[in-house]
C-alpha positions as CSV (number, residue, x, y, z in Angstrom):
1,X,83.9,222.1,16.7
2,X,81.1,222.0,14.0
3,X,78.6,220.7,16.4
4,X,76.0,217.2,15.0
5,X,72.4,218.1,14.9
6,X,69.7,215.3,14.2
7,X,69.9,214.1,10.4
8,X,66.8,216.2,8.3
9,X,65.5,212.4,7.5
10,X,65.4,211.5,11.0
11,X,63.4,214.8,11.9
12,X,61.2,213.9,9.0
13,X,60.3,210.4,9.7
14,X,59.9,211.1,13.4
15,X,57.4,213.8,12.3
16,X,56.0,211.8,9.6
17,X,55.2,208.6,12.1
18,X,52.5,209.6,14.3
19,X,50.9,211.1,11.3
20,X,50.4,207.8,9.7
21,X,48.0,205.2,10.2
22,X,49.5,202.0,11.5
23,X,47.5,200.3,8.9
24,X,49.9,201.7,6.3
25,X,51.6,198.8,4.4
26,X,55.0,200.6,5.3
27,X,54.4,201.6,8.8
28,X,56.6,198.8,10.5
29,X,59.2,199.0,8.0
30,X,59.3,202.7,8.9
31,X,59.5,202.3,12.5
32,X,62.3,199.8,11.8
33,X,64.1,202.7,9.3
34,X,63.6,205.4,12.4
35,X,65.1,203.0,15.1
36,X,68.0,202.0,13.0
37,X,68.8,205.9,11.9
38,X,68.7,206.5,15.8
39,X,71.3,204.1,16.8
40,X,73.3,205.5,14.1
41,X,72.9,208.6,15.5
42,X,73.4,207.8,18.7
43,X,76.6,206.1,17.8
44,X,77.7,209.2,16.3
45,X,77.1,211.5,19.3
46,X,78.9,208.7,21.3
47,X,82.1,209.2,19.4
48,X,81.5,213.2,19.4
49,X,81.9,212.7,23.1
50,X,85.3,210.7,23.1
51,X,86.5,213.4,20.5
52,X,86.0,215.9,23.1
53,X,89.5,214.9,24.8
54,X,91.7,215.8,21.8
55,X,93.5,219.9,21.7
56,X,92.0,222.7,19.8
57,X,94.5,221.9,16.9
58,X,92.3,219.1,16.2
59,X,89.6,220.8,14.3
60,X,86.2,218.6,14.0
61,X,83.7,219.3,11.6
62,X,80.3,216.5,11.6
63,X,77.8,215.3,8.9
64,X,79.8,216.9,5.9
65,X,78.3,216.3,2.7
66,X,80.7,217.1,-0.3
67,X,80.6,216.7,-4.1
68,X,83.3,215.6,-6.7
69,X,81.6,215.9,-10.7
70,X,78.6,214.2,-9.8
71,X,79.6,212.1,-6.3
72,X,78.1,213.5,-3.9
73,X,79.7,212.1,-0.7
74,X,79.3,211.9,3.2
75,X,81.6,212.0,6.1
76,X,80.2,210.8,9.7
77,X,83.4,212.7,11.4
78,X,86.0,214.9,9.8
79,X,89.0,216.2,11.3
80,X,91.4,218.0,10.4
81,X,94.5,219.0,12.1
82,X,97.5,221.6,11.0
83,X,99.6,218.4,9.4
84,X,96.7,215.4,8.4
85,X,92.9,215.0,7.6
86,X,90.9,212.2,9.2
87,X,88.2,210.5,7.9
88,X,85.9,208.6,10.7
89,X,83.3,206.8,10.2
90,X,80.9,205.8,12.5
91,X,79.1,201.8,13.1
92,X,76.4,200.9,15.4
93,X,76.3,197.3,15.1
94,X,75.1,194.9,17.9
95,X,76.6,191.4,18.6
96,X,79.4,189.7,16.8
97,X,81.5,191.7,14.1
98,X,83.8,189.4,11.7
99,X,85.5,191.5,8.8
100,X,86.7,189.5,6.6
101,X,89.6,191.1,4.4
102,X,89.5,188.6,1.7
103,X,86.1,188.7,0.5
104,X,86.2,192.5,1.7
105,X,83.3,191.7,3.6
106,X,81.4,192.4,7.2
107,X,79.1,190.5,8.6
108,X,76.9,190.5,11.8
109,X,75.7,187.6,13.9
110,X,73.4,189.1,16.3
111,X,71.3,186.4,18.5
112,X,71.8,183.4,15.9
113,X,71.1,185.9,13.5
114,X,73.8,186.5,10.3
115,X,73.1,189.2,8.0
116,X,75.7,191.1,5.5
117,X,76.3,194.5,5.8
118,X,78.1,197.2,3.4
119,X,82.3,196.8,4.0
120,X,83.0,199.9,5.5
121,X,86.6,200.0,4.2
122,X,85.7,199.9,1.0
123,X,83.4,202.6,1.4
124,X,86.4,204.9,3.7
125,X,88.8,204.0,0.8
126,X,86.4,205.7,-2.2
127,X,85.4,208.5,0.5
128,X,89.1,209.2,0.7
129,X,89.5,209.1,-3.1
130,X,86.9,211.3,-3.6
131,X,87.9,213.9,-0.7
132,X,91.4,213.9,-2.4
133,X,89.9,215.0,-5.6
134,X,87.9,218.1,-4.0
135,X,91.0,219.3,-2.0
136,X,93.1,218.9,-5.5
137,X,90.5,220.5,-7.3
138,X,90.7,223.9,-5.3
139,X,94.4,223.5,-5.1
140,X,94.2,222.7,-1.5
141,X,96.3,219.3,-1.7
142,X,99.5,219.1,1.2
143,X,98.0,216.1,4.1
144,X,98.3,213.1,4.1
145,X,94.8,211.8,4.5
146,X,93.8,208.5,7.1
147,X,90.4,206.8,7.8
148,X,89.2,204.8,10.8
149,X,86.3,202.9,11.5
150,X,84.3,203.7,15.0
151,X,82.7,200.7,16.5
152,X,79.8,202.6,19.0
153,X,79.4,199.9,21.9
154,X,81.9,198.1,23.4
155,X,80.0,195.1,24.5
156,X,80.0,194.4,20.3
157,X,82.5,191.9,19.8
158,X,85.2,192.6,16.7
159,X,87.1,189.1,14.6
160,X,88.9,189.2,11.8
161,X,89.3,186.5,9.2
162,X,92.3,187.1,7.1
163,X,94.6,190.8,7.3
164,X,93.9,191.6,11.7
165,X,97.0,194.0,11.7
166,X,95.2,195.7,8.8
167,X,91.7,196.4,11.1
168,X,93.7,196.5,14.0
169,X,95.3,200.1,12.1
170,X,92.0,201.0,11.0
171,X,89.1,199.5,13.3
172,X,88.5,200.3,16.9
173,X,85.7,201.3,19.5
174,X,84.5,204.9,19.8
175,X,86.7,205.6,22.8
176,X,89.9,204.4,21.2
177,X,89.9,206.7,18.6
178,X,91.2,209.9,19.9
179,X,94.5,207.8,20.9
180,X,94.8,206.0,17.2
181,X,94.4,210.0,16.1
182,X,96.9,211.7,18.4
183,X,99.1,208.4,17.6
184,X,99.2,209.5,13.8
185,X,99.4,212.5,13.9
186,X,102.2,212.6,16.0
187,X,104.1,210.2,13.9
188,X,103.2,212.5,10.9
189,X,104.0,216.1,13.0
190,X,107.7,214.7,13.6
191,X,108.3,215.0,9.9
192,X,106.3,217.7,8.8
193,X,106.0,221.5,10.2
194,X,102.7,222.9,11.0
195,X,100.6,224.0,8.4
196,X,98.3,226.3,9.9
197,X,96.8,228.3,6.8
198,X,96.5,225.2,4.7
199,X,94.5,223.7,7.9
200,X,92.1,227.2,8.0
201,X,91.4,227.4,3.8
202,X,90.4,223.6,3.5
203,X,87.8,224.3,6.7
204,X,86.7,227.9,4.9
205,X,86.4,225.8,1.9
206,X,84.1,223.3,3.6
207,X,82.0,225.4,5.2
208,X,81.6,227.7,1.9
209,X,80.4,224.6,-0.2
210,X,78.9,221.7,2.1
211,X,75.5,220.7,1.2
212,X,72.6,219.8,3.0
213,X,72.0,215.9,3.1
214,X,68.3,214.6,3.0
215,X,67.0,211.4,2.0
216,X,63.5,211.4,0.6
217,X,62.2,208.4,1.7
218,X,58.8,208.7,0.8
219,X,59.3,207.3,-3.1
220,X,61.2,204.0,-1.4
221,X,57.9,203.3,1.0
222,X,55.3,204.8,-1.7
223,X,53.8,207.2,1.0
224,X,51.6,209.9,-0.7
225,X,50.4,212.6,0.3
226,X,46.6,211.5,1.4
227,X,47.9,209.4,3.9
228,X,49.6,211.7,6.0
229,X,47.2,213.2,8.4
230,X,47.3,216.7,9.9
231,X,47.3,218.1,13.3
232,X,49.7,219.1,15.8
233,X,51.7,216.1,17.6
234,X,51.5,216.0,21.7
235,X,54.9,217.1,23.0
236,X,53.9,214.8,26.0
237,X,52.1,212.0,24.8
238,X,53.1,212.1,21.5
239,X,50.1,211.6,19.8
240,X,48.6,213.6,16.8
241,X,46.0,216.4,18.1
């Protein structure tokens, strides 16, 4: 297993912080960036843990950044087994959940709140399209690919207006989704024989070209360089010496 290490922006904004002066016209829209980036993250390393459970043919590689032409892509959870590829992606989302498959769209309603987030199967449907294309491209084209979206905590609370046997296929928390994986890729193994080498040249492949994902976030809050201050942060009480 391709073990998860903090994201490089985290890292920087956690260092960059205590090295800026609450005063900053960005500084609470920073901390709000850093606490939303460690839920996500968090999230993340709460479905590495349910992933734990599934056999050494399931082979799980995290944070893999890929491009196609000029797409440069990102997958929370890849895994890839010796007769299908699966795409997870990971949500840390607090209170109610409604996906809506009409309108193709996902809301939140967290304490009376209601805000519109990105639809994550739309998103899982081009990252499959795109992950297709790179495999074709190298000639490494044979499984059938599937997607799933990870809901972190359980006490989040999932509807559905309009297509629920569609999410129910594709949408479930963290812990169910080493049972929706074995499930299909059982159903696929009875028809297909194990493909072993195909399954070690698409993970040599990845590994040989995955990039490095980092986020400069810097230009988006207009920090410069004078208003980061130097010194050494505190390991213990966290403030800049």
């Amino acid at each position: 297993q391709y073990k998860r290490t903090l994201p490089k922006s985290l890292l920087y904004l956690q260092a960059l912080l205590p090295r800026l002066s609450p005063n900053h016209k960005h500084f609470n829209d920073l901390q709000t960036e850093v606490a939303i980036r460690q839920k996500g993250f968090n999230g993340e390393k709460k479905l590495d843990y349910h992933l734990q459970m599934l056999d050494n043919d399931y082979k799980i590689l995290n944070d893999i950044t890929l491009s196609y032409k000029r797409n440069k892509f990102q997958i929370d959870s890849l895994i890839i087994t010796p007769h299908a590829i699966f795409i997870v992606d990971s949500k840390s989302i607090d209170g109610i959940i409604t996906f809506n498959t009409t309108l193709q769209q996902l809301t939140q309603n967290n304490q009376g709140i209601e805000r519109n987030l990105k639809y994550p199967i739309t998103q899982l449907e081009s990252m499959k399209f795109l992950l297709m294309k790179w495999l074709e491209l190298r000639d490494l084209m044979g499984f059938p690919i599937f997607y799933f979206v990870s809901i972190a905590d359980t006490s989040s609370i999932l509807r559905v207006d309009g297509d629920e046997n569609f999410i129910r296929k594709h949408v479930s928390y963290a812990e169910n989704i080493p049972h929706l994986l074995m499930q299909k890729n059982e159903q696929i193994a009875k028809f297909s024989r194990n493909n072993i080498l195909l399954q070690e040249k698409i993970i040599s492949s990845i590994f040989r070209e995955k990039e490095d994902l980092f986020i400069d976030l810097s230009h988006k809050y207009k920090i410069e360089r004078h208003d980061i201050a130097p010194g050494v942060v505190c390991s213990k009480c966290y403030q800049l010496q």
